[in-house]
C-alpha positions in Angstrom: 109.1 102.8 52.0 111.2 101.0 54.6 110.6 101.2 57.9 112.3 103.6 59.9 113.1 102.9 63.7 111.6 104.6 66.6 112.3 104.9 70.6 109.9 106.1 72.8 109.6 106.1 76.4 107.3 106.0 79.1 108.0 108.0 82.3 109.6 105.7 84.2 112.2 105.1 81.6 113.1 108.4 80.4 116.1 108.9 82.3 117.5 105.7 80.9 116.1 106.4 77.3 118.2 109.4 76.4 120.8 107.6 77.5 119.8 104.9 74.8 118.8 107.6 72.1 122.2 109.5 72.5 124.1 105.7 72.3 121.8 105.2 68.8 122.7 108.7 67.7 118.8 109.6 66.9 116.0 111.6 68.3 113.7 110.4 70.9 110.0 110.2 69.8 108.0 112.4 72.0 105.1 110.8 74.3 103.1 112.9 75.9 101.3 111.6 78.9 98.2 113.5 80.0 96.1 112.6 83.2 92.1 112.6 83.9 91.0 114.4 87.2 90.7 111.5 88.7 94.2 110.0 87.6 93.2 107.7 84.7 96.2 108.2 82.0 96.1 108.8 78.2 99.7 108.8 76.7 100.1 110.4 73.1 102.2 109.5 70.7 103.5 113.3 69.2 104.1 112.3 66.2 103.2 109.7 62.9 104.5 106.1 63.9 102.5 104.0 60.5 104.4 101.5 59.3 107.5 102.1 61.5 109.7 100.0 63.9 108.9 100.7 67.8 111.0 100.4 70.9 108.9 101.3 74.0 111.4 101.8 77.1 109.8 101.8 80.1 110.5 99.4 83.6 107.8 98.1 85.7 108.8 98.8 89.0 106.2 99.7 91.4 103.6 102.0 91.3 101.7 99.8 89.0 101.3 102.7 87.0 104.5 102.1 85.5 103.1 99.2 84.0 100.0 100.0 83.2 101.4 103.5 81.6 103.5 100.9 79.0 100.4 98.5 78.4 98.8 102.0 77.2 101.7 103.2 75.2 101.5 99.3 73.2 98.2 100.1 73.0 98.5 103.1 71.0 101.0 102.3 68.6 98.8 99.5 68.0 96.3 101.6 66.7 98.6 104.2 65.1 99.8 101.1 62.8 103.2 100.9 63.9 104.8 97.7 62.0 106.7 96.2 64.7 106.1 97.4 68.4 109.2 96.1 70.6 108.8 96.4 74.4 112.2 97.3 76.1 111.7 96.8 79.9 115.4 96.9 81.5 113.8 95.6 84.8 110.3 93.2 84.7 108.5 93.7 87.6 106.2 90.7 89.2 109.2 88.1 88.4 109.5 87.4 91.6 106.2 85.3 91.4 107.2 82.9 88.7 105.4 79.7 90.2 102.4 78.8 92.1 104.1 77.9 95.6 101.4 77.7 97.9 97.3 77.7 97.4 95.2 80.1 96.0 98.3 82.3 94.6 98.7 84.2 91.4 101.5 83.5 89.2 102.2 87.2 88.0 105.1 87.5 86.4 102.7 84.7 83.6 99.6 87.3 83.8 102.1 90.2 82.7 103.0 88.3 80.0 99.6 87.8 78.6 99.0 91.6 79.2 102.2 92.4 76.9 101.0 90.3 74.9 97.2 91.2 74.2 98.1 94.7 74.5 99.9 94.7 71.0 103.8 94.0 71.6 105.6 92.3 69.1 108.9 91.2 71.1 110.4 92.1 74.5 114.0 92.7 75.3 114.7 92.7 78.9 117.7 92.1 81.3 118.5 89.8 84.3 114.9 88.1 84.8 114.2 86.4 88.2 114.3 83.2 86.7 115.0 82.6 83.0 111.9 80.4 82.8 109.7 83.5 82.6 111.2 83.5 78.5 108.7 80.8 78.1 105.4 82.5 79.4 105.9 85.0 76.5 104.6 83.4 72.9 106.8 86.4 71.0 110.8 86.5 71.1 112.2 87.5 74.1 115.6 88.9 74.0 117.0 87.9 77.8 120.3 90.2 78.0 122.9 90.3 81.3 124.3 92.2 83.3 127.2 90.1 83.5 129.6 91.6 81.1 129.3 95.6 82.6 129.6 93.9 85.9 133.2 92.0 84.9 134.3 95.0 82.6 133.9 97.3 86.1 135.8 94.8 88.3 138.9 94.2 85.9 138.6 98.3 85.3 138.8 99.4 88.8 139.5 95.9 90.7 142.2 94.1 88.9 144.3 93.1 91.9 141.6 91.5 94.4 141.2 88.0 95.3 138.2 87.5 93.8 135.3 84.6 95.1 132.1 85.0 94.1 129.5 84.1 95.7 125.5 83.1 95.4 123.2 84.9 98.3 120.9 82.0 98.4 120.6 78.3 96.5 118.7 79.6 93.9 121.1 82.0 92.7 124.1 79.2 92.3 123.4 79.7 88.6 124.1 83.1 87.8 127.3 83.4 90.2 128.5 80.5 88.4 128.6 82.7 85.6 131.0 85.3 86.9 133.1 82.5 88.6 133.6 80.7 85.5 134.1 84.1 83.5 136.8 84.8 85.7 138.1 81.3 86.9 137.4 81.4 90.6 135.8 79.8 93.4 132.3 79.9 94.1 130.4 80.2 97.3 126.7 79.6 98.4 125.0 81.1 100.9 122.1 79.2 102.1 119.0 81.3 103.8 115.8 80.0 105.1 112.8 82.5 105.8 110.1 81.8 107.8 108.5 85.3 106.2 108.7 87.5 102.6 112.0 89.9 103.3 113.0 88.3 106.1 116.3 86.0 106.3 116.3 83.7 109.4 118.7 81.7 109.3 122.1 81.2 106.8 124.9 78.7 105.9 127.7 79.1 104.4 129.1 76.4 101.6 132.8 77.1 100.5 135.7 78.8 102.3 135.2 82.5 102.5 138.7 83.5 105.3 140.9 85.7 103.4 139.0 86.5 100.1 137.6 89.3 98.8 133.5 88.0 98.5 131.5 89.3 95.4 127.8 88.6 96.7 125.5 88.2 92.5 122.2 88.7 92.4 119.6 90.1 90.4 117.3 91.8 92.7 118.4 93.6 95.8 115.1 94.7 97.5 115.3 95.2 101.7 119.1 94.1 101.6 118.2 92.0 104.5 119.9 88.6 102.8 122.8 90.8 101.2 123.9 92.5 104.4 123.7 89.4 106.4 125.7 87.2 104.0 128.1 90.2 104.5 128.0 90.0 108.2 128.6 86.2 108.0 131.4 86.2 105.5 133.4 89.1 107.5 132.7 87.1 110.4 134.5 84.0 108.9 137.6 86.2 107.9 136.3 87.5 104.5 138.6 90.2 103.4 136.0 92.6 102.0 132.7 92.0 100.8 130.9 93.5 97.8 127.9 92.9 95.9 126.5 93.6 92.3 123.1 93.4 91.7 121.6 94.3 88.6 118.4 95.7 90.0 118.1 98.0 93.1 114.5 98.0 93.9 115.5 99.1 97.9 112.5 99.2 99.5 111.7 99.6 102.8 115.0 100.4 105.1 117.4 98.9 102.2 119.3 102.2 102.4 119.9 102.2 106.2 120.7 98.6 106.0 123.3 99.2 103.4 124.9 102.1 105.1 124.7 100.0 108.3 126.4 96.7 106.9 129.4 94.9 106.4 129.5 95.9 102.9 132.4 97.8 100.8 130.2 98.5 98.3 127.0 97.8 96.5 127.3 97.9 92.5 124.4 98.5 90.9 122.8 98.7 87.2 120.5 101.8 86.4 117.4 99.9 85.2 115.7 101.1 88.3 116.5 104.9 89.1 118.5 105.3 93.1 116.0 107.2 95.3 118.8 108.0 97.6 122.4 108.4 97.1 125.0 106.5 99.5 128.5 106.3 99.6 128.5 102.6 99.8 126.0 102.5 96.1 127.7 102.6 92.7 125.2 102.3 89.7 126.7 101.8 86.1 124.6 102.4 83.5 123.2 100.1 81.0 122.1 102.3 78.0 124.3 101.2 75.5 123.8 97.3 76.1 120.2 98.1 75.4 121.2 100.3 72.6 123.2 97.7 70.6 120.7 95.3 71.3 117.7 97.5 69.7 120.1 98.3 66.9 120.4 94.5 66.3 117.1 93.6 66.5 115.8 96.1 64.1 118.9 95.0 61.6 118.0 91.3 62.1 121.9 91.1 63.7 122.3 88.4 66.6 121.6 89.6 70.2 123.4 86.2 72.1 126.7 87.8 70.7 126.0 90.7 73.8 125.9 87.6 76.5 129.5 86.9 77.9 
């Protein structure tokens, strides 16, 4: 009997898994998660899983639960003797702490990894990590998808007339807005930030000519906004025309939401691998169900995944 495919979802995810189910034309396999009186979680799988192909959607943004709800769910279908048990995590949590950078540090985003890993998962598919290096913590394929393409495909949609520069919030980002530049064949601009503290930007350059364009700021996590809303500042300041960004992941912590409203920002584009806890005017979120839907349709027909990458 071949194996038949199977998408499940953990409860961070399930706004973003019918999405997927209703892309893939097919059910979504019921978990049901049930809670201890003091909090400890047991997710149940509803129905027989033996032998078939499983695609676990679930993101691990914080509470840790979130995380430790998908180790679970692996953990499960493990046992149930599910073939193949694919975790599908739109936005991996902990990147951020990819290397050890001063003493006596963890490097997390390594140590969830391992935990995927023991836990029972057979391959990850995931979008926009940190930094791409994370691929090679993971001893299973890792399916690294972007962003990139439903970002372009909204700006020549709704856009087509701007004078496009994109631009990199930070050094480290050079990469990525590269990407978009060379998509599109514009300039690029850097933004150089130095921080004497975690979410706190103190001090920014600015490398390239900014007067009279419309600035795309490219990231892939937008957390406080504090480095986003003061390259906006700085670029309108320099006789920017307008100044969006798009960031695949809004994690917007803190104030992010007042220092959004309160910036120099047209508009903040957004992907929906991380739900909006508020809604602004200035936020647009554009969903990534059926990116991740092709892709899971690809990897359980052993099709190519690159071909989604612009």
């Amino acid at each position: 009997m071949l194996p038949q495919i199977k998408v499940l979802s953990g409860s961070s995810g399930r706004y973003l898994t019918q999405e997927i189910v209703a892309a893939l034309n097919m059910p979504l396999t019921e978990v049901q998660l049930d809670r201890f009186s003091d909090g400890e979680m047991q997710p149940i799988i509803c129905e027989s899983v033996r032998g078939d192909a499983l695609f676990l959607v679930q993101s691990t943004y914080s509470p840790a639960d979130n995380l430790l709800e998908l180790l679970l769910m692996i953990d499960a279908a493990k046992r149930a003797s599910a073939a193949y048990i694919t975790a599908v995590i739109p936005y991996y949590g902990y990147a951020r702490q990819d290397r050890k950078d001063k003493s006596r540090v963890p490097i997390s985003s390594k140590l969830i990894a391992n935990l995927l890993t023991t836990a029972g998962a057979s391959r990850l598919i995931t979008m926009d990590l940190h930094t791409p290096q994370i691929q090679g913590f993971f001893d299973i394929p890792v399916d690294h998808l972007s962003a990139a393409a439903i970002f372009l495909s909204y700006l020549k949609e709704h856009l087509p007339n701007k004078n496009f520069v994109f631009a990199a919030p930070d050094v480290g980002g050079t990469k990525r807005a590269r990407t978009f530049a060379k998509a599109l064949n514009t300039e690029l601009v850097i933004f150089d930030k130095r921080r004497d503290r975690p979410n706190e930007v103190s001090d920014m350059n600015v490398i390239g000519t900014v007067a009279n364009k419309d600035i795309i700021l490219i990231d892939d996590i937008i957390d406080t906004g504090g480095t986003i809303c003061k390259a906006a500042t700085i670029a309108m300041e320099r006789g920017a025309n307008s100044v969006r960004a798009m960031i695949t992941h809004p994690v917007l912590s803190g104030k992010a939401y007042d220092n959004i409203n309160a910036s120099a920002l047209t508009e903040l584009i957004v992907c929906n691998t991380i739900p909006l806890q508020q809604q602004s005017d200035k936020i647009k979120q554009l969903s990534v169900a059926t990116l991740f839907a092709t892709a899971i349709r690809n990897v359980f027909e052993h099709r190519s995944v690159s071909i989604l990458s612009i």
